[in-house]
C-alpha positions as MATLAB code, in Angstrom:
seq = 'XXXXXXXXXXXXXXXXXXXXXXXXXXXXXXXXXXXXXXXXXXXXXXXXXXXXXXXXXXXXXXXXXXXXXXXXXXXXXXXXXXXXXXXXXXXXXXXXXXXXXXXXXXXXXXXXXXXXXXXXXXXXXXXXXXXXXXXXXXXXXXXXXXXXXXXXXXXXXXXXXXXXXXXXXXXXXXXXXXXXXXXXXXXXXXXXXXXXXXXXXXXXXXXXXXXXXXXXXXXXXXXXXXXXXXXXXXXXXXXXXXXXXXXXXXXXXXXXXXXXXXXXXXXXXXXXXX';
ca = [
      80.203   75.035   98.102;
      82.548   77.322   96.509;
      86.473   76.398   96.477;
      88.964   78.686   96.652;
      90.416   77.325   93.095;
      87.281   77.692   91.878;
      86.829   81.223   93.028;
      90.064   82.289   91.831;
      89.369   80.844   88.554;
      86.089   83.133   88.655;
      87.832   85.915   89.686;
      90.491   85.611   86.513;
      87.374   85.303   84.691;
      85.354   88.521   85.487;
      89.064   90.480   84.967;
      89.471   88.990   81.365;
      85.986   90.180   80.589;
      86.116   93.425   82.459;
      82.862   92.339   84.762;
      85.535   93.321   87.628;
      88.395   95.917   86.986;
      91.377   95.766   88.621;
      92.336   98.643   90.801;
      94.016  101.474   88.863;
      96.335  104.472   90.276;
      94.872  107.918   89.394;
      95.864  109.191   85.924;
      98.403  112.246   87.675;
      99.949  109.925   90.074;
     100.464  107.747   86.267;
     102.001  110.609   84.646;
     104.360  111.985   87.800;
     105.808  108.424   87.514;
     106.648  108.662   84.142;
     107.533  112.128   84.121;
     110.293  111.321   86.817;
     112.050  108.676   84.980;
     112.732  111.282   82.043;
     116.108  112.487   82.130;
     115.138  116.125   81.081;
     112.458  117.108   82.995;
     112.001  119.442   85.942;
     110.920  120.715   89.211;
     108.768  122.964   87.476;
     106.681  120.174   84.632;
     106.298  117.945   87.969;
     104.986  121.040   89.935;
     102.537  121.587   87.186;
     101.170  118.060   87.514;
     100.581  117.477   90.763;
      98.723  120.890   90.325;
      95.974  119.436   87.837;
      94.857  117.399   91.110;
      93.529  119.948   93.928;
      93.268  116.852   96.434;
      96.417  116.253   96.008;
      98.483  119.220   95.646;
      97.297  120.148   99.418;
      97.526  116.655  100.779;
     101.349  117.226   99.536;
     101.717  120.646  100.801;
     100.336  119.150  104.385;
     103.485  116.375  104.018;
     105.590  118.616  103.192;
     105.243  120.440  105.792;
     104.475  117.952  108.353;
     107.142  116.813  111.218;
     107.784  113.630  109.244;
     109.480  116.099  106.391;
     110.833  118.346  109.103;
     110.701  121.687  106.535;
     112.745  124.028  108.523;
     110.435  126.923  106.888;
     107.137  126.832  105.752;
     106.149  125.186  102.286;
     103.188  127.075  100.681;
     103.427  126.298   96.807;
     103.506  122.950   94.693;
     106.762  123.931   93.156;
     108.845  124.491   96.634;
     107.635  121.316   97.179;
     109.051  119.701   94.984;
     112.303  121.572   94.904;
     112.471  121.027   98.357;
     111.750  117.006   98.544;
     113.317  116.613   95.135;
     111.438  114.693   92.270;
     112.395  110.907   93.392;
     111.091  111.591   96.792;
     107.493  113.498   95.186;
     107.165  110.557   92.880;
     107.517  107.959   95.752;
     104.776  110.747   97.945;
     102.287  111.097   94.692;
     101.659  107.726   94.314;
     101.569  106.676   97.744;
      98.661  109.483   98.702;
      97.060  108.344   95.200;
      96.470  105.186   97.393;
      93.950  105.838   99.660;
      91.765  106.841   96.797;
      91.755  103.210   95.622;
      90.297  102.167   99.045;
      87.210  103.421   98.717;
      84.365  101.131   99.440;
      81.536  100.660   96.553;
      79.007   99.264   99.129;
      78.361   99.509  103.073;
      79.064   95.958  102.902;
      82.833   96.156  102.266;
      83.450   99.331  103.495;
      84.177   98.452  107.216;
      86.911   95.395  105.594;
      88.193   98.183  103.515;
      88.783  100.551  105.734;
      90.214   98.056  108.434;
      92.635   96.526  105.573;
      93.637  100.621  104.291;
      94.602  101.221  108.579;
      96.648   97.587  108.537;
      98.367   98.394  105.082;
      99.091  102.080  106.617;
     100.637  100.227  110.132;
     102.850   98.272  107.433;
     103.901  101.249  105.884;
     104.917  103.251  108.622;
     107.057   99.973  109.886;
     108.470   99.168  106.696;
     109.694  102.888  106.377;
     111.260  103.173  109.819;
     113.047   99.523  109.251;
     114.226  100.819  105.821;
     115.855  103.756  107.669;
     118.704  101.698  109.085;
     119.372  100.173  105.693;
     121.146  101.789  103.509;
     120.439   99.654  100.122;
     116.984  100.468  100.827;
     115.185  103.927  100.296;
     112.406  104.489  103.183;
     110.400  105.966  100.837;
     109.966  102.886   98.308;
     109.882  100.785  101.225;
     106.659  102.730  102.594;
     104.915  102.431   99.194;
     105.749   98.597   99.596;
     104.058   98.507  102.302;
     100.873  100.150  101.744;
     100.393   98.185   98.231;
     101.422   94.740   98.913;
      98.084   93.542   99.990;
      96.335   95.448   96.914;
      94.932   91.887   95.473;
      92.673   91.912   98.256;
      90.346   94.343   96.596;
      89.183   93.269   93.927;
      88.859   89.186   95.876;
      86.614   91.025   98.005;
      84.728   92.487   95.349;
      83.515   89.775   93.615;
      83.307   87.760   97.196;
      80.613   90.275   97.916;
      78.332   88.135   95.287;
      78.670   84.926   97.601;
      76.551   84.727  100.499;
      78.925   81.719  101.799;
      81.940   83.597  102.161;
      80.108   86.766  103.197;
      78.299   85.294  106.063;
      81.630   83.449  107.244;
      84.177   85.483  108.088;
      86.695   82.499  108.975;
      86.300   81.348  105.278;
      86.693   85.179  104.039;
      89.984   85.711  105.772;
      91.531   82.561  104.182;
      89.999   83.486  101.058;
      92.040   86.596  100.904;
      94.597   85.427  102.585;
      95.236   82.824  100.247;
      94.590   84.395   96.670;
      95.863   88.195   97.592;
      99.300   87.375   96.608;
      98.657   86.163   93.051;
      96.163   89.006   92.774;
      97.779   92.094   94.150;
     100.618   90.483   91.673;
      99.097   90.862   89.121;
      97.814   94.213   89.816;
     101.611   95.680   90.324;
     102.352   93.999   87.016;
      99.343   95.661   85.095;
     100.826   98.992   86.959;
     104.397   98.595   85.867;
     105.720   98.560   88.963;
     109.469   97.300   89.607;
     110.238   93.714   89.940;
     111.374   94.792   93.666;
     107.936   95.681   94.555;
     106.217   93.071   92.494;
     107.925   90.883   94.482;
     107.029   91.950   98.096;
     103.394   91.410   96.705;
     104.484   87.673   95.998;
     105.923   87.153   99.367;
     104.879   88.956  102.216;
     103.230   85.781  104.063;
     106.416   83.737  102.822;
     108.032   83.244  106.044;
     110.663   81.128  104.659;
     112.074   84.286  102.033;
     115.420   83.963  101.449;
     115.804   86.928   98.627;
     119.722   86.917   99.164;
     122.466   88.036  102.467;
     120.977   91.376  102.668;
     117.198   92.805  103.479;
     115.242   94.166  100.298;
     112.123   95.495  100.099;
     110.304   92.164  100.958;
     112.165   91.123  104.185;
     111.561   94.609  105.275;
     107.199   94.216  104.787;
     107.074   90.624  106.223;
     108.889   91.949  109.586;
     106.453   95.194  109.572;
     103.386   93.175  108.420;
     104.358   90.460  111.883;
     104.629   93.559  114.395;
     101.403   94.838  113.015;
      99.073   92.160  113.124;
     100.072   89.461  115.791;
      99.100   89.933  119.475;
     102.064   88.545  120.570;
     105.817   87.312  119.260;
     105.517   83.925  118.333;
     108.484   80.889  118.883;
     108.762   79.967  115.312;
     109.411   83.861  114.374;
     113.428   82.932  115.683;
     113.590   80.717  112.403;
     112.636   83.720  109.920;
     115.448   85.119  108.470;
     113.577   89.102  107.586;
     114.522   89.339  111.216;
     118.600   89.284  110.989;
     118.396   90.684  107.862;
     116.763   93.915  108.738;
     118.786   94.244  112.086;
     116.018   93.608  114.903;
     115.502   90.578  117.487;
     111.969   88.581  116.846;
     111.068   89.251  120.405;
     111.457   92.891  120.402;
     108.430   95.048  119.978;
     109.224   97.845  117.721;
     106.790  100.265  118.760;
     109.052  100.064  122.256;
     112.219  101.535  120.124;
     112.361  104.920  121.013;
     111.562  107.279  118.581;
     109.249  104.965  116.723;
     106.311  105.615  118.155;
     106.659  109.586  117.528;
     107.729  108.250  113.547;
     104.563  106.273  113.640;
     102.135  108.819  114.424;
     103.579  110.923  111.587;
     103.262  108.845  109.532;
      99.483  107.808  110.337;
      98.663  111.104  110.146;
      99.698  111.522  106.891;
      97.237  108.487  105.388;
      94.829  108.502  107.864;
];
């Protein structure tokens, strides 16, 4: 029987050799990034990026306009988008829609997993954005790409689990499986991406319930609360001791989808990656 060191060992194995490639984003969403960070560029060079990608030049024109971006006229060009959101907020959008084309199954096998973990990642998202909203170090934005990449090591772990009939025909040992190596994958996949250390670091952490980044909620406190109000049934007792709560302002017994308002915010924001 496999172990889990001895998968992950496996795993780190096929990467070195290139047997199993770790997810990349799409080469626009790559160059948007960059292009951002430049103090001299424009509305206009962005605009022209985003247009090399037909997919996503209308998937950006249907968040633009969508009630989530509340456009008080109609958006129908690239480049009013972007004047209109402004370039941090396009970058944040471009790489976050470049997402769901890294969640694509390469087998029946995985696809159902896949598309289950793509709807739990979005759940996170939409949570982690509408806790950000109250915090003002935060920008929703980032915090909604945190959310929908921290779990991004799972990907490639189920991958190369495919190839093992004992974890495929056990789910229970699956689910640890991930559960157990996603963080020092999908770590390692934000590092190979470039992402900030804020973001690589919500990838380390987002089971940890005992994170103590500091007095005040960043990026991680905000996707541990959102990833507990996504995927437990109910609130559990030890949830009082987990400091994300305080930090991002809500009680461990209160169901967020209750707050008014969120549930409106939520279906937005489904309907944008789903």
């Amino acid at each position: 029987m496999t172990t889990e060191t001895e998968f992950l060992a496996q795993l780190q194995s096929a990467i070195r050799d290139n047997r199993i490639t770790l997810p990349t984003l799409p080469e626009v969403a790559l160059r948007v990034r960059d292009e951002v960070d430049r103090e001299e560029t424009t509305a206009s060079r962005i605009a022209d990026m985003v247009a090399t990608d037909a997919a996503l030049s209308t998937r950006l024109l249907q968040v633009a306009n969508s009630p989530l971006y509340r456009a008080r006229v109609a958006i129908d060009n690239i480049q009013m988008a972007v004047t209109r959101l402004g370039l941090k907020l396009v970058r944040s959008l471009v790489i976050s829609l470049a997402m769901k084309q890294i969640f694509q199954a390469t087998s029946d096998l995985l696809d159902k997993r896949l598309r289950t973990l793509w709807e739990e990642s979005v759940q996170v998202a939409a949570f982690s954005r509408i806790l950000a909203q109250s915090l003002p170090r935060l920008d929703k934005e980032q915090a909604m790409l945190a959310g929908l990449i921290h779990n991004i090591g799972s990907l490639p772990i189920l991958t190369l689990a495919e190839s093992y009939a004992e974890f495929m025909c056990d789910e229970e040992r699956l689910d640890n499986l991930v559960f157990n190596l996603s963080p020092i994958i999908s770590k390692q996949i934000l590092e190979a991406w470039d992402f900030p250390e804020t973001l690589i670091r919500v990838a380390e952490n987002y089971q940890n319930l005992n994170y103590d980044g500091g007095p005040e909620a960043d990026y991680v406190d905000v996707v541990l609360v959102a990833r507990l109000q996504t995927l437990s049934d109910h609130h559990q007792a030890g949830w009082s001791q987990v400091k994300s709560f305080q930090k991002v302002g809500i009680e461990p017994e209160i169901e967020m989808i209750e707050i008014e308002g969120v549930a409106e915010d939520m279906e937005g924001i489904r309907a944008v990656f789903l």
